[in-house]
C-alpha positions in Angstrom: -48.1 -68.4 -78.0 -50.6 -68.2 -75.2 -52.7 -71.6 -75.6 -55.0 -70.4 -73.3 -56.2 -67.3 -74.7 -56.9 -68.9 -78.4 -60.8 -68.5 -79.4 -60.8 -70.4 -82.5 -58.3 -73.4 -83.4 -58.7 -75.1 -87.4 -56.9 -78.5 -87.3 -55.8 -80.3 -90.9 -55.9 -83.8 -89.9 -57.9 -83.8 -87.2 -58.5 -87.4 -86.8 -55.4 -88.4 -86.2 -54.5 -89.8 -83.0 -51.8 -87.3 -81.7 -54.1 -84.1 -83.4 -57.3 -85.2 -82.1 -56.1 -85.2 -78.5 -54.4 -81.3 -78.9 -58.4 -80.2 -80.8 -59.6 -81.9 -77.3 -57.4 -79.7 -75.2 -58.5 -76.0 -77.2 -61.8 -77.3 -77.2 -61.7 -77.9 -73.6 -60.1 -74.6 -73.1 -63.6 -73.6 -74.4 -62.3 -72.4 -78.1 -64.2 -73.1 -81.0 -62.9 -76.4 -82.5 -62.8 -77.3 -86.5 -61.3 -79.7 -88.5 -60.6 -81.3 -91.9 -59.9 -85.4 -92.1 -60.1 -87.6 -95.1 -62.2 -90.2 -93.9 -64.6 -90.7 -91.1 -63.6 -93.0 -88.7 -65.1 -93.4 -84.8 -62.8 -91.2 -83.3 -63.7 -88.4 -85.7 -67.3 -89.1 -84.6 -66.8 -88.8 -81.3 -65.1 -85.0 -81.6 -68.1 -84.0 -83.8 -70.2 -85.3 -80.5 -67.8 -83.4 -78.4 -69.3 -80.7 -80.2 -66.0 -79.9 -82.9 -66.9 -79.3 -86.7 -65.5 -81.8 -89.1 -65.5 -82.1 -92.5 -64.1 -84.8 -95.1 -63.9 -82.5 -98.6 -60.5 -81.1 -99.1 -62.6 -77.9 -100.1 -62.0 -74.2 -99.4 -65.1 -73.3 -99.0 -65.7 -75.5 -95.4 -62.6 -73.9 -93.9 -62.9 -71.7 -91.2 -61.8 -68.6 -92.0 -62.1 -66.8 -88.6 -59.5 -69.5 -87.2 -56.7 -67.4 -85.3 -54.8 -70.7 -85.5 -53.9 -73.6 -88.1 -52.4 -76.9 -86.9 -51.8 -79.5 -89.4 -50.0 -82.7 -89.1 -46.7 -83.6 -91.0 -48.9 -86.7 -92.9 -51.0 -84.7 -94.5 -49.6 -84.0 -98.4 -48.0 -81.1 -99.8 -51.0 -80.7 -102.5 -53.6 -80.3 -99.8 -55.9 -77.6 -100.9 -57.2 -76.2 -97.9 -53.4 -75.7 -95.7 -51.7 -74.5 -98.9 -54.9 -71.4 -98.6 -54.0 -71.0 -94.9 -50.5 -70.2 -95.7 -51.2 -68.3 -98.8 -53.1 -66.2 -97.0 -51.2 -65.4 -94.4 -53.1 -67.3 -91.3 -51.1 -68.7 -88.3 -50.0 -72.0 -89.3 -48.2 -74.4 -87.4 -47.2 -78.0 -87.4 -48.4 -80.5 -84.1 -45.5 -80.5 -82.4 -45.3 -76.8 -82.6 -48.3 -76.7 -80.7 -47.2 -79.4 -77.8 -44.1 -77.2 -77.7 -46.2 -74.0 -76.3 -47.5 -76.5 -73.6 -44.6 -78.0 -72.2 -43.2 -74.6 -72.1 -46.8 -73.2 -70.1 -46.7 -76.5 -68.0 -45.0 -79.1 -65.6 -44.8 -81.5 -68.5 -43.4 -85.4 -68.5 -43.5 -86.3 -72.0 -42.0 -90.3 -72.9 -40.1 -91.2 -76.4 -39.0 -94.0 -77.9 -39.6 -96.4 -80.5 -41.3 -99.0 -78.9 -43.5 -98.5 -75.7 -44.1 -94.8 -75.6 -47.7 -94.6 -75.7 -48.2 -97.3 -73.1 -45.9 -95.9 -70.8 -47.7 -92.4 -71.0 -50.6 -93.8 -70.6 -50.0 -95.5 -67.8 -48.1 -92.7 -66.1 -51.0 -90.4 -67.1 -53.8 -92.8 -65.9 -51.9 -93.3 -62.2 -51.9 -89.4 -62.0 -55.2 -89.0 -62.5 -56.2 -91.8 -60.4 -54.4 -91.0 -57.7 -56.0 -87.7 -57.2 -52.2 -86.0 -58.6 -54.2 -84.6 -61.6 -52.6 -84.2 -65.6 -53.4 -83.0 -68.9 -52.9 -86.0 -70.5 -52.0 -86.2 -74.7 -51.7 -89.8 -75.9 -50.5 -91.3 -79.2 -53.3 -94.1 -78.0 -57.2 -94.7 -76.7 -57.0 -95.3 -72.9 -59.7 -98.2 -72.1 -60.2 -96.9 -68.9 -61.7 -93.6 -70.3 -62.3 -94.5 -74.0 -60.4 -91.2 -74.6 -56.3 -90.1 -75.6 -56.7 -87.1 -73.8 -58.0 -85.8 -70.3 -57.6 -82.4 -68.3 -56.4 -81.1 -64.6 -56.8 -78.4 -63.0 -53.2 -79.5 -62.0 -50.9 -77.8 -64.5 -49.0 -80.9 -65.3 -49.2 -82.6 -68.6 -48.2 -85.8 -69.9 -47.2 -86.2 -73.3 -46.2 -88.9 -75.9 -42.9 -87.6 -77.8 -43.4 -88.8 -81.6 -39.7 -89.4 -83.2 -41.6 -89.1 -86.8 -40.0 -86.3 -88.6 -38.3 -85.5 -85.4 -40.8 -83.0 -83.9 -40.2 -84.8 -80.4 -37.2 -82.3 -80.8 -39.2 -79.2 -79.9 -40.6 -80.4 -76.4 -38.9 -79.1 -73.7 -39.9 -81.4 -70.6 -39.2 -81.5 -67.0 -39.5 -85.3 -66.7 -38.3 -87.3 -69.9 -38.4 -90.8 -70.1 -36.5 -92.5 -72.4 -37.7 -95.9 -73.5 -35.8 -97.5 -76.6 -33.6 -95.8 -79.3 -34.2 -98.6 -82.0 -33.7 -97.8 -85.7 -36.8 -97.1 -87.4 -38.4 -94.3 -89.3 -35.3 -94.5 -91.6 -37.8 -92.9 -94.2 -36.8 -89.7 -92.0 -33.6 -90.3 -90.9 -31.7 -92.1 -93.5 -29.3 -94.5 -90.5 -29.6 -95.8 -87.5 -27.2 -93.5 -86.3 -29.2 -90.7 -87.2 -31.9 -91.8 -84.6 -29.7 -92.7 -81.5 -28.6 -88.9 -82.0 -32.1 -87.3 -82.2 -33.2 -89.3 -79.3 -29.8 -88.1 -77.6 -31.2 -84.7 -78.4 -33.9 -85.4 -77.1 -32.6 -85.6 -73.6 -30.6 -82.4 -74.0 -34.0 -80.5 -74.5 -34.9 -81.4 -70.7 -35.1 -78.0 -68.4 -32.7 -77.0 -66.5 -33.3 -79.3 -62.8 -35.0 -81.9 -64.8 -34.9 -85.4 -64.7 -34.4 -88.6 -67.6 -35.5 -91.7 -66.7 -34.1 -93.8 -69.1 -34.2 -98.1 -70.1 -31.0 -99.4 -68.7 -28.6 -100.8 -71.2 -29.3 -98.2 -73.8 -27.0 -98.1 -76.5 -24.8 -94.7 -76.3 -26.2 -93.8 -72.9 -23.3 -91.7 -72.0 -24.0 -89.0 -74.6 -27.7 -88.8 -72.9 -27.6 -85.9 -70.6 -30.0 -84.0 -68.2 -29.2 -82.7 -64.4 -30.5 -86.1 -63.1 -30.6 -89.1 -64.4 -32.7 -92.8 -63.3 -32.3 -95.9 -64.8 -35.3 -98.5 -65.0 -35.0 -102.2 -66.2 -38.2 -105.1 -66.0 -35.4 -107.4 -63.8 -31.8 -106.1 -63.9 -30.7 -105.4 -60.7 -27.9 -102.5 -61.8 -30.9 -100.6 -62.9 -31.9 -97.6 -60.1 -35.8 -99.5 -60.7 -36.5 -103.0 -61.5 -39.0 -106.1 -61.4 -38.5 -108.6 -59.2 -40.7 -111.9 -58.2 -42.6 -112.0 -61.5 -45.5 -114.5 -61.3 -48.6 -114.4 -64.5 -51.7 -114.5 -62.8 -54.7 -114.9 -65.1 -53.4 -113.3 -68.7 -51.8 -110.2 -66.6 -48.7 -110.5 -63.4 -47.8 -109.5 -59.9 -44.2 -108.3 -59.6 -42.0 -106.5 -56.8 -40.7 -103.0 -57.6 -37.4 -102.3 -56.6 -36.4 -98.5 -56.1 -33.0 -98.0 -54.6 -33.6 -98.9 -51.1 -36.8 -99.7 -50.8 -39.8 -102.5 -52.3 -43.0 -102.1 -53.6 -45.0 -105.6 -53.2 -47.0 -107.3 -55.0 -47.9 -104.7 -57.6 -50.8 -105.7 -59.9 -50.7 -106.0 -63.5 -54.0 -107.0 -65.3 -52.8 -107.0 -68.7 -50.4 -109.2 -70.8 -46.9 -108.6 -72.0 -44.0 -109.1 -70.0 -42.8 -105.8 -71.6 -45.4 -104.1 -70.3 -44.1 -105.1 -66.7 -41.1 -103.0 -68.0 -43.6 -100.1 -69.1 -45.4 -100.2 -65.9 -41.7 -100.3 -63.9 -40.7 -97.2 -65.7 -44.1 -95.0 -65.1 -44.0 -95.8 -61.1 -40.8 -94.6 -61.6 -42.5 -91.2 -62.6 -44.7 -91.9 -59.9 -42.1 -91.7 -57.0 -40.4 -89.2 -58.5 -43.3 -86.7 -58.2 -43.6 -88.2 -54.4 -47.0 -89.8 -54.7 -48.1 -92.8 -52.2 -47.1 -96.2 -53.6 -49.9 -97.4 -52.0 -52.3 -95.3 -53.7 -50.2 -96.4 -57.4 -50.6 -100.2 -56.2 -54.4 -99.8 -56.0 -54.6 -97.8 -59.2 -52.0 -100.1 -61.3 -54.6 -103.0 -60.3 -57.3 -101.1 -62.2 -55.5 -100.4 -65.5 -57.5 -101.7 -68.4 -54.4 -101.3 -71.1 -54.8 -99.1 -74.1 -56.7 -100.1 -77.2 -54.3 -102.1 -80.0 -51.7 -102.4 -77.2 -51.4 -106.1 -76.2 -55.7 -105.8 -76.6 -57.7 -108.7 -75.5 -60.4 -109.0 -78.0 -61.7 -112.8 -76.8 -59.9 -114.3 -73.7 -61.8 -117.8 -72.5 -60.7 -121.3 -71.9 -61.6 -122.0 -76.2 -60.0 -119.1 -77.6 -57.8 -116.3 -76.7 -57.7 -113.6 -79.2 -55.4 -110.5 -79.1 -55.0 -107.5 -81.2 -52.1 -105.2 -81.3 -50.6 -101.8 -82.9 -47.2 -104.0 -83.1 -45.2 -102.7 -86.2 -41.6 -102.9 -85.9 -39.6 -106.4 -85.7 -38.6 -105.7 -82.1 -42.5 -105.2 -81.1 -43.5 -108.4 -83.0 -41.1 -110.1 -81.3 -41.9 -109.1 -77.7 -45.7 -109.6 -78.5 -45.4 -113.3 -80.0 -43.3 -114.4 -76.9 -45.3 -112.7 -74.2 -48.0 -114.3 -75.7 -46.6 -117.7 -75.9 -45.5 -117.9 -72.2 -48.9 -116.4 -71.0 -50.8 -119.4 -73.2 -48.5 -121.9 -73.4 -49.2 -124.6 -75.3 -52.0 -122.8 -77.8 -51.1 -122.5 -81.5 -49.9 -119.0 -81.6 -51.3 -117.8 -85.7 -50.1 -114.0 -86.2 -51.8 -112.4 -89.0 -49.4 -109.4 -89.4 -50.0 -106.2 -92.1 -46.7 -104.7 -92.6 -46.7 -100.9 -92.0 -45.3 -98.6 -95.2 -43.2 -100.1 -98.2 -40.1 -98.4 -96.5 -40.4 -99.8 -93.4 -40.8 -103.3 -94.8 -38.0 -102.9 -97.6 -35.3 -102.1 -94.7 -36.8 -104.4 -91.8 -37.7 -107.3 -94.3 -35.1 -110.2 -92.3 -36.3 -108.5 -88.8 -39.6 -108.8 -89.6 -39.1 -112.8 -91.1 -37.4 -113.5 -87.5 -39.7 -112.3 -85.1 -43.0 -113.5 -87.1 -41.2 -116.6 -87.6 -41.5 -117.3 -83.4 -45.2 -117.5 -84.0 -46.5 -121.3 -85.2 -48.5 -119.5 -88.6 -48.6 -116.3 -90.0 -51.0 -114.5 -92.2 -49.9 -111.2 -94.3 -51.7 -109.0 -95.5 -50.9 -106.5 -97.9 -48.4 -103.8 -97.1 -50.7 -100.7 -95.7 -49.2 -97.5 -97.6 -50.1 -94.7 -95.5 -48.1 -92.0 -96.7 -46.1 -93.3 -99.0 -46.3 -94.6 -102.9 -45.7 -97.8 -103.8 -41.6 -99.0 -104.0 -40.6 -101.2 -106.5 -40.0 -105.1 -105.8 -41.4 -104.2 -102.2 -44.0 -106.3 -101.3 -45.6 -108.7 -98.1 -43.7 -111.8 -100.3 -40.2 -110.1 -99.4 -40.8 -111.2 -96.0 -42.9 -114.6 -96.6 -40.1 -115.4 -98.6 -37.9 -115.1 -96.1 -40.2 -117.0 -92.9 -38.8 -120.1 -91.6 -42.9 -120.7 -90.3 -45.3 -121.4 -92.2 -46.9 -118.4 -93.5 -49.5 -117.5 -96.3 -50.1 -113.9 -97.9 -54.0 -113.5 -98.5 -56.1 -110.5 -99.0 -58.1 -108.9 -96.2 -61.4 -111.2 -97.7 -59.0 -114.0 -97.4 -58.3 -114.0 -94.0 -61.7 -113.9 -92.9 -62.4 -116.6 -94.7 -59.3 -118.5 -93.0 -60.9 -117.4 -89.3 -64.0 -119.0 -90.7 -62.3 -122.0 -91.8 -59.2 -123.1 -89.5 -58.9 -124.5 -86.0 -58.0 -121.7 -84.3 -57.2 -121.4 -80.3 -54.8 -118.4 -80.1 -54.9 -115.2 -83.1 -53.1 -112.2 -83.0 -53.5 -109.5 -85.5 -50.9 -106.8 -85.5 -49.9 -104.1 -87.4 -50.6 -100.0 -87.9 -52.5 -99.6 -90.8 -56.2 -100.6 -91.0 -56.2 -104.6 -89.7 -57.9 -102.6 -86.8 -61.3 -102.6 -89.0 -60.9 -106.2 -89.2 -60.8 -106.8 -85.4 -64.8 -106.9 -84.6 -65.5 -109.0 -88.3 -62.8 -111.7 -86.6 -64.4 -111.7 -83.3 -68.1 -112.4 -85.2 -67.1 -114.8 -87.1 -64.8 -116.4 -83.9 -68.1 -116.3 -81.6 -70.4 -117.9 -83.8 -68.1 -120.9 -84.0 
């Protein structure tokens, strides 16, 4: 399909972070842009600014029925109204990923997978392109600080794209660049084994055009079975990587570091945000970078401007009283690298996590990984298991992992732990998790301000 030549798009689930950043791109193309969500959040305001119609009534009646094309998002539920009268009668309807498909196929397209990292890496890759003067269509699983946005156009016909494993629809991008950033188990909702995901994402890398290049984490389990014409490694300090860190000093909540590529250095790259995996993230999109044969001196003075992505290792209050970060974190292995990064960069700070596991699934088969990693923090906080798509699983609750916590750690409602804020000595909080602690962030910062 032509996505250029489309007049009218309808999206079903238009405020979701990966939908609202394709209904940015038709609308930008200068179609007419219209949407159903169920609830009105501020990114849904902002496309209604942008001049896109949407509405929050499951009701047939609001669709439009001119639309030449339907995309809808694999959350949305098989009982929804309005997409069942799309397909009943007979309108172009397509999933998300159908639709990123048709532009990696129209463009020079570097998309980035993998279960942990992906939407920081693209970012950053993204944000170095365009502020470097390279140029990219840029569509992000994440809110850029920089531009308060997850998407941005180019007249350069490049695009940078995050590859969502969820119901494997990274499977139908066909990319020229792929990076490759972790292959840990998780959506097992979807894919049953761990097994079952190390062979999607190896699929992944088989989709990459003929020419193209992987740039892949060093180490990665079963990295022989990745393929693609060329292959680079990147690693935050392992020198058999092809790129790799070196010289790591923390400078005032972010680093400097070296970046070694083959046979030449890149010094004293700047870092301004936290999270010595984000070192790692920021290795692997100069990678991208010099691939695509752009200055490192113009990526050193754009890295030193990168304000991080919102939820992504967030500083919400950072002062000599209190440091306060929020992040997406949901998966044991994210936990894990947040709580430490955080605990080197403010050493000596009580580290309290208040943590709201991510879907009954998730938690039922990462219950012990979750206990470990929360368990590095001095407290934790949980907060009821946010459902998203899912109905409720028997036995499955926040206590399964309390129960298991070797820290001390309380369950307490949302209410709850704005009344802790208000009560305890607090120097360090993190919150973390996908679901809606988010809407807690700027109650917590009040409430931490005023003391």
């Amino acid at each position: 399909m032509n996505v250029r030549s489309l007049k009218r798009v309808y999206f079903v689930g238009i405020g979701g972070i990966g939908m609202s950043a394709l209904a940015r791109f038709f609308r930008n193309q200068g179609a007419v842009v219209n949407g159903y969500d169920r609830t009105e959040t501020a990114l849904t305001k902002q496309l209604a600014a942008e001049g896109m119609g949407v509405h929050y009534t499951d009701d047939v009646n609001l669709l439009d029925k001119e639309a030449e094309l339907v995309v809808y998002t694999p959350a949305i539920p098989k009982d929804h109204a309005g997409l069942n009268w799309y397909r009943d009668n007979g309108y172009a309807v397509y999933k998300r990923s159908d639709a990123l498909q048709w532009i990696t196929e129209a463009l020079f397209s570097v998309t980035v997978a993998g279960t942990h990292g992906k939407t920081t890496v693209s970012t950053m890759i993204a944000y170095l392109l365009r502020e470097t003067g390279y140029g990219c269509n840029a569509f992000l699983g994440g809110i850029s600080v920089n531009y308060n946005s997850n998407y941005w156009s180019s007249d350069n016909a490049t695009a940078v794209i995050e590859a969502d494993e969820y119901d494997r629809s990274f499977l139908k991008l066909f990319p020229d660049i792929a990076v490759l950033t972790a292959m840990d188990a998780d959506h097992l909702d979807i894919y049953g084994t761990a097994e079952e995901v190390e062979a999607a994402f190896i699929q992944y890398t088989h989709n990459i055009k003929a020419g193209g290049t992987l740039i892949a984490k060093h180490g990665l389990h079963r990295a022989k079975d990745l393929k693609a014409s060329n292959t680079i490694t990147y690693s935050l300090q392992n020198d058999a990587a092809d790129v790799y860190g070196a010289n790591i000093v923390q400078k005032d909540g972010g680093y400097t570091f070296d970046v070694i590529i083959k046979d030449r250095i890149i010094n004293g790259v700047q870092l301004p945000i936290g999270g010595m995996h984000n070192i790692e993230n920021a290795i692997a999109a100069i990678a991208v970078t010099q691939l695509l044969k752009i200055d490192a001196d113009k990526v050193k003075e754009a890295l030193a401007g990168f304000k991080g992505i919102k939820r992504r290792f967030e500083y919400v209050l950072k002062d000599d009283k209190m440091v306060f970060i929020d992040d997406y974190a949901h998966h044991p292995e994210e936990l894990a690298a947040l709580i430490q990064s955080a605990k080197r960069l403010f050493a000596g700070r009580r580290c309290v996590v208040a943590f709201q596991p991510h879907l009954f699934s998730r938690t039922r088969d990462f219950a012990d990984g979750f206990a470990n990693s929360l368990s590095m923090a001095d407290e934790v906080i949980l907060l009821d298991i946010y459902p998203a798509r899912e109905l409720p699983i028997a036995g499955v609750t926040s206590q399964m992992i309390a129960e298991k916590m070797t820290a001390p750690c309380t369950v307490l409602s949302k209410e709850g732990l704005l009344e802790y804020v208000k009560a305890a000595p607090l120097d360090m909080l993190i919150t973390a998790g996908a679901g809606d602690i988010d809407k807690l962030v700027n109650p917590i910062k009040e409430i931490l301000e005023n003391k």
